[in-house]
C-alpha positions as CSV (number, residue, x, y, z in Angstrom):
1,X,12.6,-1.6,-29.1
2,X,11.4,-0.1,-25.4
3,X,8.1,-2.4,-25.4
4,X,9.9,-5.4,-26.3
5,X,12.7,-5.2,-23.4
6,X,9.7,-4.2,-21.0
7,X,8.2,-7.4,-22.1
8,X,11.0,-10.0,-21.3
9,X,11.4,-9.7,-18.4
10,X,7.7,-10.4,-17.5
11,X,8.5,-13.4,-20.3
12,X,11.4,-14.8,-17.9
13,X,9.3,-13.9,-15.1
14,X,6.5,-16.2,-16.4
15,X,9.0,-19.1,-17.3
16,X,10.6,-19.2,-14.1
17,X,6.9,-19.3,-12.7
18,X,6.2,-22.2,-14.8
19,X,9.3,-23.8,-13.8
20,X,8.9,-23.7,-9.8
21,X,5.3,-24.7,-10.2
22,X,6.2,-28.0,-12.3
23,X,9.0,-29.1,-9.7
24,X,6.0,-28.4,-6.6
25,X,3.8,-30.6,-9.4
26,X,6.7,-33.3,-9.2
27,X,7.2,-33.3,-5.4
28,X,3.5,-33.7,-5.5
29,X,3.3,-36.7,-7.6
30,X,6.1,-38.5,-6.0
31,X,6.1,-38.2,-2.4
32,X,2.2,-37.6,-2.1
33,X,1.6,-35.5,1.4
34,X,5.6,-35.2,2.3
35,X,5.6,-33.6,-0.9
36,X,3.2,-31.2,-0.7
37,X,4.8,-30.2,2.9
38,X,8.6,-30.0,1.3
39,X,7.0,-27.8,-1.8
40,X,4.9,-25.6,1.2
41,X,8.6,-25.0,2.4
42,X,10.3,-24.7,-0.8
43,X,7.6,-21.7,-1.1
44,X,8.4,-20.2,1.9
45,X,12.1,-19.8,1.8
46,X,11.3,-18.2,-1.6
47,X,9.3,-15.7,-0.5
48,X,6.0,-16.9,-1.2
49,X,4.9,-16.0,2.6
50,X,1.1,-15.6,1.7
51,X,-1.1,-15.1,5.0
52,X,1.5,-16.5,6.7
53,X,3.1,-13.4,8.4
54,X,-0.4,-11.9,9.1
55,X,-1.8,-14.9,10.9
56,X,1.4,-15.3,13.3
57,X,1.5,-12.0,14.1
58,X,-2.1,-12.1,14.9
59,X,-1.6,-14.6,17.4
60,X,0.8,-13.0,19.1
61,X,-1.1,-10.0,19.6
62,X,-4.3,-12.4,21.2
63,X,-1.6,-13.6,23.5
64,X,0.1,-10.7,24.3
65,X,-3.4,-9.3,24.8
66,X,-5.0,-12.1,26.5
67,X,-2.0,-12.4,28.8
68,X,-2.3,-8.6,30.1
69,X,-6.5,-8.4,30.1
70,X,-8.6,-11.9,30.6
71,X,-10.9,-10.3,28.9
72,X,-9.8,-9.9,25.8
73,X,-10.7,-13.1,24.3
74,X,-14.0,-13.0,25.7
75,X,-17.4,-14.0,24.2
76,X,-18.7,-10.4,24.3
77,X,-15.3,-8.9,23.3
78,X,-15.2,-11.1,20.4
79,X,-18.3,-10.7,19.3
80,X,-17.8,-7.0,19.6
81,X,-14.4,-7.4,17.7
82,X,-16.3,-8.6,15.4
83,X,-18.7,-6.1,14.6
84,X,-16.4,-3.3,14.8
85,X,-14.5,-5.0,11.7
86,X,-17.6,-5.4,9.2
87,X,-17.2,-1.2,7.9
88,X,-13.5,-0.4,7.9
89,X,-13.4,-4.4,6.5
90,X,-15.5,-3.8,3.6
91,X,-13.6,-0.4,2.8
92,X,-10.6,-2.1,3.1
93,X,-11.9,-4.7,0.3
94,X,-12.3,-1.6,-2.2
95,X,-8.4,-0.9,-1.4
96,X,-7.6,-4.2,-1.8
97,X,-8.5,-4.5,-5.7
98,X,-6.9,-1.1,-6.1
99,X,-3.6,-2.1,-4.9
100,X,-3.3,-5.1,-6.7
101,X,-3.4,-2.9,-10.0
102,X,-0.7,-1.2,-8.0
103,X,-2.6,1.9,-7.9
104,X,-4.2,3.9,-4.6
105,X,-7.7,5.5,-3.6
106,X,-7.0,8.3,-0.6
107,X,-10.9,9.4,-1.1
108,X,-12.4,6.2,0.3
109,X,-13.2,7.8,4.2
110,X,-14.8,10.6,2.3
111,X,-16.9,8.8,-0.1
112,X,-18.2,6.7,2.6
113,X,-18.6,9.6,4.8
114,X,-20.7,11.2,1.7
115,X,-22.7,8.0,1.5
116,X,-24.4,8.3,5.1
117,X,-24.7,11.7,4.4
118,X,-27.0,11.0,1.7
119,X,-28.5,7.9,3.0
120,X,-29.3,10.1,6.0
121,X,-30.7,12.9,4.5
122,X,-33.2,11.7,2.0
123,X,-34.6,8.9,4.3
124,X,-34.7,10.9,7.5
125,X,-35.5,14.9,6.0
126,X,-36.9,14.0,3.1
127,X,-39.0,10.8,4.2
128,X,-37.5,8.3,0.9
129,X,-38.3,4.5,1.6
130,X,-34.5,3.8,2.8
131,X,-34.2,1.1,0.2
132,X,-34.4,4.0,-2.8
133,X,-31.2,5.9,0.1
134,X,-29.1,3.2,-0.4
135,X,-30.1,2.7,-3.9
136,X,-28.8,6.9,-4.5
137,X,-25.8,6.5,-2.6
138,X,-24.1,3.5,-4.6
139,X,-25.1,5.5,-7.6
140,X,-23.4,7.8,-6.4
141,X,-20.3,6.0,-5.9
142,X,-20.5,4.3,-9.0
143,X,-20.5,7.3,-11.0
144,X,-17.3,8.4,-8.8
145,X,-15.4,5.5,-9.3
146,X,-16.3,5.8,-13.3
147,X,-15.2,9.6,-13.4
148,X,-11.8,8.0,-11.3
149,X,-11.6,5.7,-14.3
150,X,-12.3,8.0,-17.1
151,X,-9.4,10.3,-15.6
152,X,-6.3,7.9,-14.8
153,X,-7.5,6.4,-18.6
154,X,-7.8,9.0,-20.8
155,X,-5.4,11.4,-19.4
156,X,-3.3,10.1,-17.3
157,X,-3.8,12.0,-14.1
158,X,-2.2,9.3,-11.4
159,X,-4.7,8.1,-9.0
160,X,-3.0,9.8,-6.1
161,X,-3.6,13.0,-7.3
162,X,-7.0,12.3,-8.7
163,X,-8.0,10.4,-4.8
164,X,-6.5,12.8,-3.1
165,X,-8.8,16.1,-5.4
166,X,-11.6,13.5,-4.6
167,X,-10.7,13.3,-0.6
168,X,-11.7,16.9,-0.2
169,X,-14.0,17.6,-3.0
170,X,-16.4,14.9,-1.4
171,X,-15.3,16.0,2.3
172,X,-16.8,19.0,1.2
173,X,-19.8,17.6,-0.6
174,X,-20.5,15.7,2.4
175,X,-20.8,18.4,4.5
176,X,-23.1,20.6,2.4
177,X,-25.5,17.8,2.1
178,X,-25.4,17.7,5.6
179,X,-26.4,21.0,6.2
180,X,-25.9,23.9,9.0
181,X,-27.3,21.3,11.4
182,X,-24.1,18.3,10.3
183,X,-25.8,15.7,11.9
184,X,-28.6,13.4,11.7
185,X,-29.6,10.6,14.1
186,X,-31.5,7.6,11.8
187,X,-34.4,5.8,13.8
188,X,-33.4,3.1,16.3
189,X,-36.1,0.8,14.8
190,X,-35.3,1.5,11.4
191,X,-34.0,-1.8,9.1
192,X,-30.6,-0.2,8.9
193,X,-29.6,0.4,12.5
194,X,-31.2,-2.9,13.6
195,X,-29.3,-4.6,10.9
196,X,-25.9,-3.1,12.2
197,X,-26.8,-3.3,15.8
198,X,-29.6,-5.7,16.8
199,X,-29.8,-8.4,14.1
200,X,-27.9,-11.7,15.6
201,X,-28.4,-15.2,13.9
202,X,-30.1,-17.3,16.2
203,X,-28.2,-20.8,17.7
204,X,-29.8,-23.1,15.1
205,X,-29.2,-20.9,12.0
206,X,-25.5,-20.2,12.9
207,X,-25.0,-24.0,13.2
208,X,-26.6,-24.5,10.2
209,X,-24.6,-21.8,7.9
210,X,-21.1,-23.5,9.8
211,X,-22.5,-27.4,7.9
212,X,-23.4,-25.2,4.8
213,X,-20.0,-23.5,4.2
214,X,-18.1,-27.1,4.6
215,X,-20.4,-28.6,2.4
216,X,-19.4,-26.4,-0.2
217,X,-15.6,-26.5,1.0
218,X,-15.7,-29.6,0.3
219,X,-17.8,-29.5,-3.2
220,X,-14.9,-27.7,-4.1
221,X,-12.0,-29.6,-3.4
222,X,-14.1,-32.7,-4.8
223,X,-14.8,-30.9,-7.8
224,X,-10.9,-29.6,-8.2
225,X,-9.9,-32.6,-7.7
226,X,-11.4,-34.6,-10.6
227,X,-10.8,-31.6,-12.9
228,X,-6.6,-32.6,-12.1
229,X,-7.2,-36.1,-12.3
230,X,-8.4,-35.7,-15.9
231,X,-5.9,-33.5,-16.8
232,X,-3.4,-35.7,-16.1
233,X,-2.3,-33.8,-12.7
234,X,-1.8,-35.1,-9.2
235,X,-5.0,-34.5,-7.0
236,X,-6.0,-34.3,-3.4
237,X,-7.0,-38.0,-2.1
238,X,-10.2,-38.6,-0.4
239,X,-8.7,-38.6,2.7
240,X,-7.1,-35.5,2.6
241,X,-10.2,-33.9,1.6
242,X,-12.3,-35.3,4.6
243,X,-9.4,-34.3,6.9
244,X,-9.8,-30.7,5.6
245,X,-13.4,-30.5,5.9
246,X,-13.3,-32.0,9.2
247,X,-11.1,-29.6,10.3
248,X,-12.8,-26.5,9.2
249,X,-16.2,-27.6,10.6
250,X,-14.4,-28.2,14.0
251,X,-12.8,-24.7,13.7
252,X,-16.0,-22.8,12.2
253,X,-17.8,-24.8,15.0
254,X,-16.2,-24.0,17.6
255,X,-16.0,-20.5,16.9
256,X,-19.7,-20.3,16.1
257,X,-20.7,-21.7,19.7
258,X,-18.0,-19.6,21.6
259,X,-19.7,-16.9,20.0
260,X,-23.2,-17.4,21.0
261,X,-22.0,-18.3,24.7
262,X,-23.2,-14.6,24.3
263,X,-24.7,-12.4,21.5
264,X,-23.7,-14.9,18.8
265,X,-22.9,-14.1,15.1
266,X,-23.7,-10.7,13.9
267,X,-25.6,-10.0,10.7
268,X,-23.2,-7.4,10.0
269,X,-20.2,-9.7,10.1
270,X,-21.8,-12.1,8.4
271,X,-22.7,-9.8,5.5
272,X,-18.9,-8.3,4.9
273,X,-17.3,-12.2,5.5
274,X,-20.0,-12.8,2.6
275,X,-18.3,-9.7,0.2
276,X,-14.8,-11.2,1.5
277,X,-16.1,-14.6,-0.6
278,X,-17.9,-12.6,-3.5
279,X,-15.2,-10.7,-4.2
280,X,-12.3,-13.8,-3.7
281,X,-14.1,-15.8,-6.1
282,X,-14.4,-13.1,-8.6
283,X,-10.4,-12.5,-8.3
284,X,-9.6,-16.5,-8.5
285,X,-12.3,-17.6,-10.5
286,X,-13.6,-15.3,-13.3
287,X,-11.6,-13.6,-16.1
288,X,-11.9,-10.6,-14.7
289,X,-10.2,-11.6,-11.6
290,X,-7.2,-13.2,-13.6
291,X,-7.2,-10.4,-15.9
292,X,-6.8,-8.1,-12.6
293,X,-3.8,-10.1,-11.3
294,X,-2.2,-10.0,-15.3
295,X,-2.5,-6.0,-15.3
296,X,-1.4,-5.8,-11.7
297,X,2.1,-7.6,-13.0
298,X,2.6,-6.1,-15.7
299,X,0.3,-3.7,-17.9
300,X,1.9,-3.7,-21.1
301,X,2.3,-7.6,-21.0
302,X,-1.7,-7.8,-20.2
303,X,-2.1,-5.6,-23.1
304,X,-0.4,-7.1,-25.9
305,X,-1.9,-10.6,-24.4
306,X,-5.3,-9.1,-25.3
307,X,-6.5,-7.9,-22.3
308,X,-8.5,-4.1,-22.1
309,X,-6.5,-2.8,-19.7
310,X,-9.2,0.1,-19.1
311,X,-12.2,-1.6,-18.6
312,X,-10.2,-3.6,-15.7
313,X,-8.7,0.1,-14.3
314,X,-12.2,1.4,-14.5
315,X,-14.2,-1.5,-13.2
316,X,-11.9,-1.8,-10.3
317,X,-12.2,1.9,-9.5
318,X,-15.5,1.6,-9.7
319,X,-16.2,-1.4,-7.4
320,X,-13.5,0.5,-5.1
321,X,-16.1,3.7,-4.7
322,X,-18.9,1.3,-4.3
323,X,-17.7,-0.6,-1.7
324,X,-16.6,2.8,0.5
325,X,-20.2,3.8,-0.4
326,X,-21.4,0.4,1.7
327,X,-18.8,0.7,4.2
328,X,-19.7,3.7,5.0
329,X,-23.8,3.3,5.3
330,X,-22.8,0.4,7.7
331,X,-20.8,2.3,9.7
332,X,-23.7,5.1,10.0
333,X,-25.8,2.5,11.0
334,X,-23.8,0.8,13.3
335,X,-23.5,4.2,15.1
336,X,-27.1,5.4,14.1
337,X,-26.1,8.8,13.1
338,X,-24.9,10.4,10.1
339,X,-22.8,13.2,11.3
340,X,-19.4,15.8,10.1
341,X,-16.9,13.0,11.0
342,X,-18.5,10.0,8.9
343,X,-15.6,8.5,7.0
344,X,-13.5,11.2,8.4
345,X,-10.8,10.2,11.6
346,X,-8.7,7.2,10.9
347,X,-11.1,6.0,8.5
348,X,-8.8,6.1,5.5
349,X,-6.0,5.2,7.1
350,X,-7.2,2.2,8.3
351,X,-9.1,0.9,5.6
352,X,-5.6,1.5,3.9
353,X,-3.8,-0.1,6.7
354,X,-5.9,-3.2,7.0
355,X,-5.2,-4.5,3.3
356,X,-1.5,-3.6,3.4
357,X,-1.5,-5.6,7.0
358,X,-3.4,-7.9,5.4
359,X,-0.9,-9.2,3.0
360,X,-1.6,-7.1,-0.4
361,X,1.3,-5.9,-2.0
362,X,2.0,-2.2,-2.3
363,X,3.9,-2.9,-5.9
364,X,0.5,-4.7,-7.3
365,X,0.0,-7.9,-8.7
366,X,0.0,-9.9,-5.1
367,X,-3.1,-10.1,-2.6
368,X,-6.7,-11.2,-2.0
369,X,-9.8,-10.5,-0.6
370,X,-8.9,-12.6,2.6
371,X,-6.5,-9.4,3.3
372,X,-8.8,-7.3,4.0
373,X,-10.1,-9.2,6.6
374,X,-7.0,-10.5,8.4
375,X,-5.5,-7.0,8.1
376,X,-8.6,-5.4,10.1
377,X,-9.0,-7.9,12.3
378,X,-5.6,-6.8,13.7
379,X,-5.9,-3.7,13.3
380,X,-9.2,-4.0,15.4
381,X,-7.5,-6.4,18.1
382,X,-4.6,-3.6,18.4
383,X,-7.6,-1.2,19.2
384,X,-9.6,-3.7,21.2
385,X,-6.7,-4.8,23.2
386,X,-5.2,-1.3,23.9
387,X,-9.2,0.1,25.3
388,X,-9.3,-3.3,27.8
389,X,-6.0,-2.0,29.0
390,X,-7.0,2.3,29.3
391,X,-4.5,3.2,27.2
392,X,-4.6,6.4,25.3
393,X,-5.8,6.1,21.6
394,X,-2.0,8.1,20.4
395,X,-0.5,4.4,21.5
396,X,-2.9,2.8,19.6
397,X,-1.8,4.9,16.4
398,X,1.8,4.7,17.0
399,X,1.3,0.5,17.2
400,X,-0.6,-0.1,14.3
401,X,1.7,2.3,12.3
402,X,4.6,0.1,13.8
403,X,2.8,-2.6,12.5
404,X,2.2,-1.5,9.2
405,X,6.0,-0.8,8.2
406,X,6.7,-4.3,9.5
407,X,4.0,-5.5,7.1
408,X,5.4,-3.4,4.2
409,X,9.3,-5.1,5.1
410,X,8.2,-8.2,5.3
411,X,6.3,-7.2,2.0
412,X,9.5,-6.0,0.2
413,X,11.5,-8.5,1.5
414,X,9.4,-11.8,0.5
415,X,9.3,-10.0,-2.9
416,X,12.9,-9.8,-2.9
417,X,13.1,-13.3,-2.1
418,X,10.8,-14.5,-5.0
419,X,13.1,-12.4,-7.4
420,X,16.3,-14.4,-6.3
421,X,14.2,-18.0,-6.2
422,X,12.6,-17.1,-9.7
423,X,9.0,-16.9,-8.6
424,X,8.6,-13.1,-9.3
């Protein structure tokens, strides 16, 4: 009797879903773009903010910023902003998939931390082809992310308890494969710190990825389109697909040449805006991805819908782990060092931070990829901003965790919003 009231309301839920989408459908169909604008603002007022939030606030931040340091929008503080985003940012993608199963993982600073240690040790003390380091290290954090799994599965344990046992197991493991000395500088001309530090995509090649990506922007629409047109839907017109695509290669290119007034695009960047994609088309595109959302709602509605709710706990504990253990390589290289403090600091918090910031719900089920890296990004421009202006790290702490319960209301309130529209 229990499982079948847990399941209706995740059946009204659903209907309810079903019905707002057909009535967007029918604005759609009858008033073409107007439409589309009226059902983008029928959304809204129902709580269905999206990135919304995250990409007003983070304009007001640039101008606030901007206003009180010149600087601050800058070619070279840009493209610094940028780089100082790629290892928190792909830590922060790990948290992302975790929350949508509306679960936690406090251990990420320390299994990234953990990962430069052993990067750092076998390809500087013991001489390893650094290749075979980073081959070790995502072992490594693959078998953590199973032994996660294997525990919230089979027994139960939540993940709090089993992240935070992980937090200073691996703290600990860290530092005794560091050693008495605890730190350990990697070579300046080795692959890894050039990568994080040197490697910059020259004019031509930037310009070229910017066509590239709007190609395939549009590829997509083209191809969405005719797969609504045969079903019978209403689909984007020609029109409106040139008008995006123009506008993205005007955006994308202007940003591209603004950033090579100095350095230009990092390799770094580009490498954890390339994760951002991997991992948003696996979470809209694949089963895997829907079946992530479906467990996020509601577990016991996933499972009697056929889904192995395990595997998708596991996998996404595992790819979690994995992505600290890269986050954390990138951030030894970016610094060059492997040291006592890797992954330690604000590490967690922010990576934490940044996809909550971001826009991924706390109560699961809502979020994507594209969180993590508008939720760094501010977090990064807080920092940025605050250094320009000499101000003592403690503000930056005390702004970002301002903005973070304002990310969390707005959160809890859009959520509250949906329930009383129907689009829970």
């Amino acid at each position: 009797m229990s499982d079948t009231k847990s399941a209706e309301p995740t059946q009204d839920a659903t209907a309810s879903t079903v019905a707002t989408d057909l009535q967007d459908e029918r604005l759609i169909q009858s008033s073409g773009a107007g439409g589309a604008v009226r059902a983008f603002f029928i959304r809204v007022r129902g709580g269905d903010l999206g990135s919304l939030p995250v990409v007003i606030g983070l304009i007001v931040i640039w101008a606030v910023f901007q206003i009180l340091n010149p600087n601050f929008l800058s070619s070279t503080n840009l493209v610094n902003l940028t780089m100082q985003c790629a290892a928190v940012g792909t830590i922060s993608i790990g948290i992302v998939l975790v929350l949508l199963l509306g679960e936690i993982d406090l251990s990420v600073g320390s299994v990234s931390g953990l990962a430069a240690a052993i990067v750092a040790v076998t390809f500087v003390n013991l001489g390893w082809n650094p290749i075979a380091s980073i081959v070790l290290a995502l072992a490594v954090g693959a078998a953590i992310g199973l032994v996660y799994g294997f525990l919230y599965t089979r027994f139960g344990v939540p993940s709090f308890v089993i992240t935070l046992a992980g937090l200073l197991g691996f703290l600990g493991l860290q530092l005794w494969v560091l050693g008495p000395s605890g730190s350990i500088n990697l070579p300046f001309d080795s692959f890894l710190v050039q990568f994080a530090q040197q490697w910059f995509l020259p004019q031509w090649a930037s310009y070229t990825l910017v066509v590239l990506v709007v190609a395939v922007f549009a590829w997509q629409l083209v191809s969405q389109a005719r797969r609504r047109a045969k079903a019978g839907l209403s689909a984007m017109t020609t029109g409106s697909i040139l008008v995006r695509s123009i506008a993205l290669l005007v955006v994308l290119g202007v940003v591209t040449w603004y950033l090579n007034l100095t350095r230009g695009v990092g390799a770094m960047f580009l490498f954890f805006l390339a994760l951002v994609l991997i991992i948003n088309y696996a979470l809209t595109r694949t089963k895997w991805g829907r079946a992530v959302f479906a467990v996020g709602g509601n577990v016991e509605a996933a499972r009697r819908s056929g889904i192995r709710v395990n595997r998708i706990f596991i996998s996404v504990f595992v790819l979690c782990s994995t992505l600290a253990v890269i986050g954390g390589i990138l951030a030894a290289s970016r610094l060059a060092a492997a040291n006592q403090s890797s992954g330690g600091g604000d590490v967690n918090l922010n990576a934490i931070a940044a996809a909550v910031i971001g826009g991924t719900s706390l109560f699961g089920g809502r979020g994507s990829a594209f969180s993590a890296l508008l939720g760094i990004v501010v977090i990064q421009s807080i920092s940025s901003g605050l250094t320009l202006l000499n101000l003592d790290s403690s503000v930056r702490y005390m702004i970002t965790g301002i903005v973070l319960v304002l990310a969390v209301i707005i959160d809890s309130l859009s959520r509250r919003s949906r329930r009383a529209a129907g689009r829970a």
